[in-house]
C-alpha positions as CSV (number, residue, x, y, z in Angstrom):
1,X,1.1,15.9,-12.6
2,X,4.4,15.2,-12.4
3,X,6.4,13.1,-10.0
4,X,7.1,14.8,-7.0
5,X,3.2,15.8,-7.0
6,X,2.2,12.0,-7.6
7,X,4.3,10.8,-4.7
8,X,3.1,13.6,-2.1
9,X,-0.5,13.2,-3.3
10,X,0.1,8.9,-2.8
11,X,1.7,9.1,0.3
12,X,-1.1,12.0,1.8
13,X,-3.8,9.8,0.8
14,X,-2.5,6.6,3.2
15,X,-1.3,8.5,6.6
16,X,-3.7,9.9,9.4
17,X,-0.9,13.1,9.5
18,X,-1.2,14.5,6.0
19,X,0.5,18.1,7.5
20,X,3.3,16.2,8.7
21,X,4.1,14.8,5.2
22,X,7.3,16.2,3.3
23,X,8.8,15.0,0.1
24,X,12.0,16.8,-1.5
25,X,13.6,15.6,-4.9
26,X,17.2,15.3,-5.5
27,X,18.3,15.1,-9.0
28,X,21.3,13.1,-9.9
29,X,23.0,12.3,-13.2
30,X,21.2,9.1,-14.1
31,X,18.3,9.0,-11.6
32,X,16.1,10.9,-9.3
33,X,15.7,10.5,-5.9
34,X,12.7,10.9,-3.6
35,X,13.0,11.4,0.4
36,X,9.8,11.5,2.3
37,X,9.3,12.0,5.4
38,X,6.5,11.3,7.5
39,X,5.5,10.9,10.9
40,X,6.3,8.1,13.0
41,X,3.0,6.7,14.1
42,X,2.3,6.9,9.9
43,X,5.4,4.7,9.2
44,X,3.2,1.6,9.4
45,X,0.5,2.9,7.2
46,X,2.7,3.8,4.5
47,X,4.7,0.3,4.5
48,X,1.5,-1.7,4.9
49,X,1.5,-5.8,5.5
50,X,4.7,-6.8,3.8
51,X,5.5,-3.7,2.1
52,X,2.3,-3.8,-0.2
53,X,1.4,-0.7,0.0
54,X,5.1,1.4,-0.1
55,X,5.6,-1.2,-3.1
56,X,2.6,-0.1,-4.7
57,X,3.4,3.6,-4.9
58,X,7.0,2.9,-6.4
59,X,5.3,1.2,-9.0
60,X,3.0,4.1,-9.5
61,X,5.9,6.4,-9.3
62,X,8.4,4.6,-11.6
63,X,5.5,4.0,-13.9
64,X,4.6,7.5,-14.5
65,X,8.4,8.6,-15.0
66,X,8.7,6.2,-17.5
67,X,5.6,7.1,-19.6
68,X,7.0,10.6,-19.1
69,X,10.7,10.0,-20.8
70,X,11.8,10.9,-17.1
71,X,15.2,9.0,-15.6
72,X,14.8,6.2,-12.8
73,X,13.0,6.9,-9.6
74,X,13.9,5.8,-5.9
75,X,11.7,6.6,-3.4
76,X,13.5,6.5,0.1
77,X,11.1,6.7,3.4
78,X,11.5,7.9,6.8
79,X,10.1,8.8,9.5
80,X,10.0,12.1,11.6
């Protein structure tokens, strides 16, 4: 699975409007970029209690492109 997969399939799995979900990568010399968008009434869900949970999928992320030899990995949120 690669990263852009991981993150959509993260992200899906917290908010109540999967359909509204969208994430779009943007490649850039020394690091990839990730912009999701979801709905506004899901922004909560995605940040959780102090950022737990958006934390948490970063990690995920960044772990996964590093065991895959991929560049650095921000994940940017917003909402709809």
């Amino acid at each position: 699975m690669n990263i852009l997969n991981l993150t959509e399939h993260l992200i899906k799995s917290v908010v109540k409007n999967p359909d509204m979900v969208s994430v779009k990568k943007i490649d850039n010399d020394s690091e990839i970029i990730i912009e999701v968008m979801v709905d506004k009434e899901d922004m909560p869900l995605v940040i959780g209690k102090r950022g737990t949970i958006i934390e948490s999928i970063r990690t995920i992320v960044k772990a996964s492109a590093y065991i895959n030899n991929e560049p650095k990995v921000k994940i940017n949120i917003d909402s709809m």
